[in-house]
N, C-alpha and C positions, 0 to 999 in steps of 0.2 A: 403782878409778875409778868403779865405778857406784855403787858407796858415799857416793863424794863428790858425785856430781850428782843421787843422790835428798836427799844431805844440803842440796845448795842448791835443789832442788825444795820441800822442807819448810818451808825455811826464807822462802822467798819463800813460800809460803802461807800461813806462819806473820803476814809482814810483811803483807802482803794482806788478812789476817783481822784484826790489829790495827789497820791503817788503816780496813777497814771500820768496826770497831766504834766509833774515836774520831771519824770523820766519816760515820757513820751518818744523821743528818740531811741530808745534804747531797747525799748519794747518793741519798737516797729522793726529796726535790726535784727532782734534775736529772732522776729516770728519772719521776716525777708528769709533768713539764715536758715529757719527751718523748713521754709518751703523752697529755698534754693536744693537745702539736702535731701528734703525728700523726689522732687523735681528728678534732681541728677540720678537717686537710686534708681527712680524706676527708669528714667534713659538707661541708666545702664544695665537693669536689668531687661529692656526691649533690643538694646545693642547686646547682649549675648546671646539671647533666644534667635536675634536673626544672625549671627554668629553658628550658633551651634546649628540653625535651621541649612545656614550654608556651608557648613562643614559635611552635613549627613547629605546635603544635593552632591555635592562634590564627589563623595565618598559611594554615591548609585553612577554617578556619571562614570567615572575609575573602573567600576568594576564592569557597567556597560561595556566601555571600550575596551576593558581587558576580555570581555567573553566576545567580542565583534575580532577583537586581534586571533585569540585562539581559531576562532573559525574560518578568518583570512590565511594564520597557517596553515592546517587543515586542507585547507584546498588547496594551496601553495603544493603542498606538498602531495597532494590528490595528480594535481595536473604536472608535477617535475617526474611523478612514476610513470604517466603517461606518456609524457616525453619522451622519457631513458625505455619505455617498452617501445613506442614508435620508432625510438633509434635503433633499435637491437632488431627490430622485423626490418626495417629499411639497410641496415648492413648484411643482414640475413639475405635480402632479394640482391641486394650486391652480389654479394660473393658466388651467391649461385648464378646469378648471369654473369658476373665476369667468367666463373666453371665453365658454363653453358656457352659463352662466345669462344674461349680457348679449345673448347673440344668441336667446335665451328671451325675453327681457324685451322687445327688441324686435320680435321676431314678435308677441307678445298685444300691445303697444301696439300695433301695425298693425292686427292683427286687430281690439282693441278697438274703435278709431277707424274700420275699416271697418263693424263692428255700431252703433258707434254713429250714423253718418251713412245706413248704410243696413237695419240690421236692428235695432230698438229692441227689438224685443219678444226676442229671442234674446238679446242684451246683458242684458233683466231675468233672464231665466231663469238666465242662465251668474253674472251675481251674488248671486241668491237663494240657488243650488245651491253657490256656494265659500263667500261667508260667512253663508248661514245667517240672511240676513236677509231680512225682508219685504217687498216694493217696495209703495210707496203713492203713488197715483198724484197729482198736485198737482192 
């Protein structure tokens, strides 16, 4: 009995070995074919992983410069209140020294108008002495 079923072992290798050889093309094909396909799956499966690996970089990149943007405005608008506070104390110092020079301005017109209706000669002196010029008497 074991005689007979190495003899149909043989012989199916036998058929096996002559199938290969007369479709020998066809078989190198099919197994090209399979290792072309498995080949390409796994390309594509290393082309999505670095796909999705660069989608989720993109996606920290994004959000990085969206928290770098927020704290750009942030101070933007830290140093525009600054600003508008430096402006309102600087029109503040205005206005009180433009006050402060008009109530200047009319102190020496009173005084003027007092030297000049009652102290002529102190009136030349205070004018020779600021601008510097000569009085010459008419």
């Amino acid at each position: 009995m074991m005689a007979s079923l190495d003899c149909g072992g043989t012989m199916l290798k036998k058929r096996i070995f002559e199938f290969a050889l007369k479709n020998w093309k066809a078989i190198l094909i099919v197994l090209l074919l399979l290792v072309i396909t498995l080949k390409t799956r796994y390309d594509y499966h290393l082309m999505e992983s670095a796909y999705v690996t660069m989608i989720d970089s993109h996606q920290t990149q994004i959000e990085g410069l969206k928290e770098i943007h927020k704290k750009e405005i942030e101070e933007k608008q830290l140093l525009m209140e600054s600003f508008l506070e430096s402006m309102a104390n600087i029109e503040e110092d205005y206005e009180r020294t433009l006050a402060d020079l008009e109530t200047e301005r009319k102190k020496k017109t009173r005084e003027y108008t007092r030297k000049f209706s009652e102290d002529k000669e102190g009136l030349i002196t205070d004018i020779e002495t600021t601008l510097g010029l000569k009085y010459v008497s008419p």
